[in-house]
N, C-alpha and C positions, 0 to 999 in steps of 0.2 A: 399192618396186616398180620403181621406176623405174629400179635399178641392175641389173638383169637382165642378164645376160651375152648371152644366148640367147632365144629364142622356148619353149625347151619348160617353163621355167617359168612363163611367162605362161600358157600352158595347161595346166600339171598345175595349178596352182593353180585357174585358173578352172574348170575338167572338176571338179576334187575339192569346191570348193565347191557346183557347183549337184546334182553328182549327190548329194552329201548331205542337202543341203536337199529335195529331191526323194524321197530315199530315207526321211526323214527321215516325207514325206505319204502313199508307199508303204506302209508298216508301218504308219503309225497307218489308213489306210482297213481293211489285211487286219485288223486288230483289232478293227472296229469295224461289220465285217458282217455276220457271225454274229450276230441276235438271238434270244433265246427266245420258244417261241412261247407263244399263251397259256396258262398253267394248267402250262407245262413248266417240271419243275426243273433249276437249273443243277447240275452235272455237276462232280466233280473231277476235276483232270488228271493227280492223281499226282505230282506236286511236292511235295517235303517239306522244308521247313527250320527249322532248329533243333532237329530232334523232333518237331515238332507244330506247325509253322507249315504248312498247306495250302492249294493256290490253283484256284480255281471256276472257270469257262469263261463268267464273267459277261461281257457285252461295256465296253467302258469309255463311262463316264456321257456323255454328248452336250455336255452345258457342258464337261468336260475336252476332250474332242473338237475341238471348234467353238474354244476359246481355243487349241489347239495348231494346227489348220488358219490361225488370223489372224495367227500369229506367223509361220508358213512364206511365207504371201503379204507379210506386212510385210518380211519378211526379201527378197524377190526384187525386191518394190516399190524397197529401201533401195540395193540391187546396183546397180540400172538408175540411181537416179541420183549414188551416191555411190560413190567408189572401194572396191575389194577384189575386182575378180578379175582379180586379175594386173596386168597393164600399162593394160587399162581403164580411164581417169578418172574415168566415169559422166556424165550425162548435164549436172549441172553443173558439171564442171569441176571441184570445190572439190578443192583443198588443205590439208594442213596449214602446208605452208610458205606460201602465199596466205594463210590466217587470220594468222597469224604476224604478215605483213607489214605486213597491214592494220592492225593493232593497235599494229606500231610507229608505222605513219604518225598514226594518231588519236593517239597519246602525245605524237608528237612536234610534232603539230600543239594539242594542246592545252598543251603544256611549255615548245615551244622558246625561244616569248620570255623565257619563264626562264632558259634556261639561257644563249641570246643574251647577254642582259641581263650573267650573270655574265663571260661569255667576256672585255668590256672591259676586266672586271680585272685586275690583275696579279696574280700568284697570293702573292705575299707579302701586301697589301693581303686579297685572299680569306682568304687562310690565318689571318686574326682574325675574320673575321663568322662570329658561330656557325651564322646559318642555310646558308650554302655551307657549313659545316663538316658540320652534320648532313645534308645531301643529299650531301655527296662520303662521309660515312660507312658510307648508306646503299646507293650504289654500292662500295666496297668490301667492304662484306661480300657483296653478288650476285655481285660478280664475280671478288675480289681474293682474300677471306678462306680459297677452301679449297687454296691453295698458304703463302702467307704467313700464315694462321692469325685469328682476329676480333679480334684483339689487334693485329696487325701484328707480332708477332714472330720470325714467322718457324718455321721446322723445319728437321730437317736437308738440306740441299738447296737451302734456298728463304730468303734471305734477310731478315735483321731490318729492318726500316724505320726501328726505333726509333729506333736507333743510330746516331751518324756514320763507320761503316764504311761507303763507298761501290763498287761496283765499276765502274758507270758514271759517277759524278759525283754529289753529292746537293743541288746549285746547281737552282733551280726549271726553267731550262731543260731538263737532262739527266733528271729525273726525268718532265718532260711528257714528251720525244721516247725516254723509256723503254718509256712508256707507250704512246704513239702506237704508235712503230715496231718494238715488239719487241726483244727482244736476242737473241744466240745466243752463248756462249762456251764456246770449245773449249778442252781441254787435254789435249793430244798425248800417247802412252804416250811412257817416256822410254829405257826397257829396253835398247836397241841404241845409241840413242845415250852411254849412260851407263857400257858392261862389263858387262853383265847384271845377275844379282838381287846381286851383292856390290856394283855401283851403286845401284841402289837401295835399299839399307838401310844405306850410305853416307851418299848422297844425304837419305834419310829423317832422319838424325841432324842433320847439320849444317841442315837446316830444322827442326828440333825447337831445335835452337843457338838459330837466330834469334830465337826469342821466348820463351827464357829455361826453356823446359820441359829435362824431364831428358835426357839423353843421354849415349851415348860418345861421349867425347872425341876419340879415337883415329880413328874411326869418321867422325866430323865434317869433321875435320882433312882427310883423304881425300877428302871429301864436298864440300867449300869447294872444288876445281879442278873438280869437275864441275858444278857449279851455273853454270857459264860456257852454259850450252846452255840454264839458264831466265832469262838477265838478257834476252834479247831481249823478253820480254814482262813479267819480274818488277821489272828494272832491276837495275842492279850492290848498289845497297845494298838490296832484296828486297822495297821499300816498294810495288808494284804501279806500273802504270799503269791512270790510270782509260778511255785510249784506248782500248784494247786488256781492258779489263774484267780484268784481273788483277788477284786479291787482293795486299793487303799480309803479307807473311811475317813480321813482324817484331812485331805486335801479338799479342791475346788473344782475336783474332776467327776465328772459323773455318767454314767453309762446311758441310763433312762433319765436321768433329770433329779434335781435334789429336793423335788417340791413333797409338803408332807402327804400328798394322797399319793406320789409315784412311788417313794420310799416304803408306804404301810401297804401299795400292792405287791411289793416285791415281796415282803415279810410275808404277809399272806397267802400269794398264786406262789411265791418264788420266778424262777427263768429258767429258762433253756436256748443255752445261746452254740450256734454250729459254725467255725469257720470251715469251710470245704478244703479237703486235700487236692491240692494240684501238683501231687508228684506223677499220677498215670499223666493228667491231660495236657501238663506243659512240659515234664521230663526237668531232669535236675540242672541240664545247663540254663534254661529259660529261668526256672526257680533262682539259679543264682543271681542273674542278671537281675531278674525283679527284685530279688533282696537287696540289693545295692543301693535298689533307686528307693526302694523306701528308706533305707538307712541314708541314704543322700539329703532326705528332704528334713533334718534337722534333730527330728526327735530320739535318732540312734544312741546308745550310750557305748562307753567301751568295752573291748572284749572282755569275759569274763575269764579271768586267768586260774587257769588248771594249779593245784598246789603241789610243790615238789614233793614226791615222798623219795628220802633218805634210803637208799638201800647199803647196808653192813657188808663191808668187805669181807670177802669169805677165808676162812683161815689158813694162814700160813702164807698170809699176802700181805 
């Protein structure tokens, strides 16, 4: 309700709902004025259906009555103090997004020394207690499982966790600040850059080269001086960089599939692929916990170790 452009839905909406409800006590009183008087029989109206289904000019029973009249006032009672006409909040306020809220705070007020508790961990050290194993599990299939699948495995599109194909890194830190912060990775159509679609089915070949699938040769051959335009983000030998979230060309792993019409649409449309940040919606103790459990399920690699730098004793020491 709240995304209303304009004022006049605020009021078509609220004018339609109460002349309804209104309308709704209109037609049941004209129905139920007309009584019979004593000793009078009721009357057909001339309504026929089926054949031989006919309808009397009885008035309707007063229990039906009387339970439709306390729905109409419950229903106007409900208006005045809870949202539904239009832009109206009602008279208490409530929300859905306020319930929402509220539920996270009692969760997270009844939880968080839990999840605090784990946050001190290191997520290697985590990534073996079964109990943070089955709560980071339990969070990935809430939040994880209908992109990457309840398995972790992945679909087309949406990467295996399993595995140690990484395209940001699969070191316990890159996998939190994955997670935390999102990813976005682009890859550019190559079309113009490349001599058009005899570039890219060129192109398409000698990436088929790379990791041993079938191709022309000829075709390849041709294709090897153009791939000069993907080493900026693929690298000259086509192994990815994990900075820059580019796959490895040269393996059996594939994002969309390694077939020659998915490869010459990629060349062509290019992607746009979005991991979502879940550092507002799960907060960073949660994020840890989920890091763990993905780094639990096999495809984690080891940390990546920071390099000493040498600092020079200052003189006269």
């Amino acid at each position: 309700m709240s995304d209303f452009v304009s004022d006049f839905w605020h009021w078509y909406i609220a004018i339609l709902s109460i002349v309804g409800i209104v309308g709704c006590g209109v037609l049941l009183k004209m129905q139920s004025t007309k009584r019979l008087e004593k000793g009078e029989k009721a009357q057909l109206h001339g309504h026929v259906w089926d054949e031989d289904l006919t309808e009397y000019n009885n008035p309707l029973p007063r229990w039906w009555a009387w339970s439709f009249y306390i729905t109409i006032i419950f229903s106007l009672i409900y208006l005045a103090f809870y949202p539904g006409l239009g832009n109206f909040a009602g008279r208490l306020g409530w929300t859905s997004a306020n319930e929402y809220q509220q539920e996270i705070a009692q969760a997270n007020a009844e939880y968080g020394p839990l999840f605090d508790k784990y946050m001190k961990v290191d997520i290697i050290t985590l990534a073996k207690d079964p109990q943070a194993n089955a709560m980071g599990q339990r969070l990935f299939l809430n939040y994880c499982a209908q992109c990457h699948g309840s398995d972790a495995g992945g679909a087309k599109g949406f990467p295996n966790l399993r595995d140690r194909d990484w395209l940001y890194g699969g070191d316990p830190a890159s996998i939190e600040t994955t997670i935390l912060d999102g990813r976005n990775g682009v890859m550019p159509t190559l079309v113009a850059a490349i001599g058009g679609e005899t570039g890219v089915m060129e192109l398409t070949h000698y990436v088929r080269s790379l990791s041993g699938l079938k191709h022309d040769a000829t075709q390849a051959a041709a294709g090897k001086t153009k791939f000069a335009v993907c080493t900026g983000c693929h690298g000259a030998d086509a192994k990815g960089m994990t900075a820059m979230g580019a796959p490895n060309l040269t393996d059996a792993v594939w994002l969309y599939g390694s077939s020659e019409e998915t490869i010459a649409e990629t060349i062509r449309h290019g992607r746009n692929n979005m991991m979502p940040a879940q550092k507002e919606r799960l907060g960073e103790a949660k994020v840890h916990l989920l890091a763990a459990y993905v780094y639990s399920l096999g495809g984690g690699t080891p940390p990546v170790e920071k390099p000493v730098v040498a600092v020079a004793p200052a003189a006269g020491k």
